[in-house]
C-alpha positions in Angstrom: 10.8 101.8 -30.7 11.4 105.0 -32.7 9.2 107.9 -32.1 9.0 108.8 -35.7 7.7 104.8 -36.8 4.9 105.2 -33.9 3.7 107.9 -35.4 3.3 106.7 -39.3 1.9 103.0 -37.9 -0.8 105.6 -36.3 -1.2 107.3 -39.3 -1.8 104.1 -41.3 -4.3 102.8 -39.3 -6.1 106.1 -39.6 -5.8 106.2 -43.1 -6.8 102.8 -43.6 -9.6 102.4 -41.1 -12.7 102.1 -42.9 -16.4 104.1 -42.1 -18.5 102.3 -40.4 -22.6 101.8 -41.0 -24.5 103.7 -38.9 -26.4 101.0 -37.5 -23.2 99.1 -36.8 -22.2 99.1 -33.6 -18.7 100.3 -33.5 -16.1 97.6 -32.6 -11.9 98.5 -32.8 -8.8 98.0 -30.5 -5.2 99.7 -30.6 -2.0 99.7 -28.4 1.1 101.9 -29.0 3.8 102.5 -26.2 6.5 104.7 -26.7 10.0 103.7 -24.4 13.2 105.8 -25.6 15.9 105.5 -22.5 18.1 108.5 -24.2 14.9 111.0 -23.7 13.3 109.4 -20.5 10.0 109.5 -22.4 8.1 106.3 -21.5 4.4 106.2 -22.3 1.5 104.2 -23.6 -2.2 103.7 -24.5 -4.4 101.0 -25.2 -8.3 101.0 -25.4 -11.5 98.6 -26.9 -14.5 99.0 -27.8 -17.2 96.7 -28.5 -20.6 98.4 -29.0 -21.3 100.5 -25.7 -18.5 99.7 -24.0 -15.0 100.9 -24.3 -12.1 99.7 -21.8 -8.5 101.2 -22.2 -6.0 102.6 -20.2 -2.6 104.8 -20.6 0.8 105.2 -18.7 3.4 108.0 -18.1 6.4 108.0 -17.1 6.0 111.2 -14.9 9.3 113.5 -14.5 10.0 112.2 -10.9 10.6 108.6 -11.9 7.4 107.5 -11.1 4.4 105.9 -13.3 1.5 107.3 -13.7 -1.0 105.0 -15.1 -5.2 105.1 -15.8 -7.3 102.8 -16.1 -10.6 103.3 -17.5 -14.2 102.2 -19.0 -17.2 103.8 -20.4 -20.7 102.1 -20.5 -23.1 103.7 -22.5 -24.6 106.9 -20.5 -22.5 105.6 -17.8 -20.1 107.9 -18.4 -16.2 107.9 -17.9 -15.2 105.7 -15.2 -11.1 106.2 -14.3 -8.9 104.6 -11.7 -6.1 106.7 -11.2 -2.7 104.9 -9.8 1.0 106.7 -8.9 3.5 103.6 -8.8 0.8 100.8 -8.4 -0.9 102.9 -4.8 -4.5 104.6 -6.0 -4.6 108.2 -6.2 -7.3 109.7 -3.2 -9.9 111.8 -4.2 
């Protein structure tokens, strides 16, 4: 997909997401992915959110041919909660 048509789908959903209530708990999902063979550039993001919790993750295609991909959530106070993986194998701490 062209980098350029990514980019002005992001901007309409910006420009057409609406304010929410502030007593409404806040509720959305997106995906984009970007995959262009003549500049190696592969990449990607997706994340929900239903009240408290959010779940999402994102990929890179790092310069080394491998893929870097996290996975995350976030409950509340719980704070950010990644799991980091290089080709699939979880990164040690």
């Amino acid at each position: 997909m062209d980098v350029k048509l990514v980019l002005l789908l992001a901007l309409v959903a910006i420009v057409t997401a609406r304010p929410q209530d502030d007593n409404t708990p806040a509720k959305y999902e997106f995906q984009w992915a970007v995959e262009d063979e003549e500049s190696a550039n592969d990449f990607g993001h997706n994340e929900s959110r239903d009240g408290d919790l959010t779940e999402g993750s994102y990929y890179v295609l790092l310069p080394d041919g491998r893929r870097l991909e996290v996975t995350y959530t976030v409950n509340g106070e719980g704070g950010f909660e990644p799991v980091v993986l290089i080709d699939g194998v979880p990164l040690k701490k």
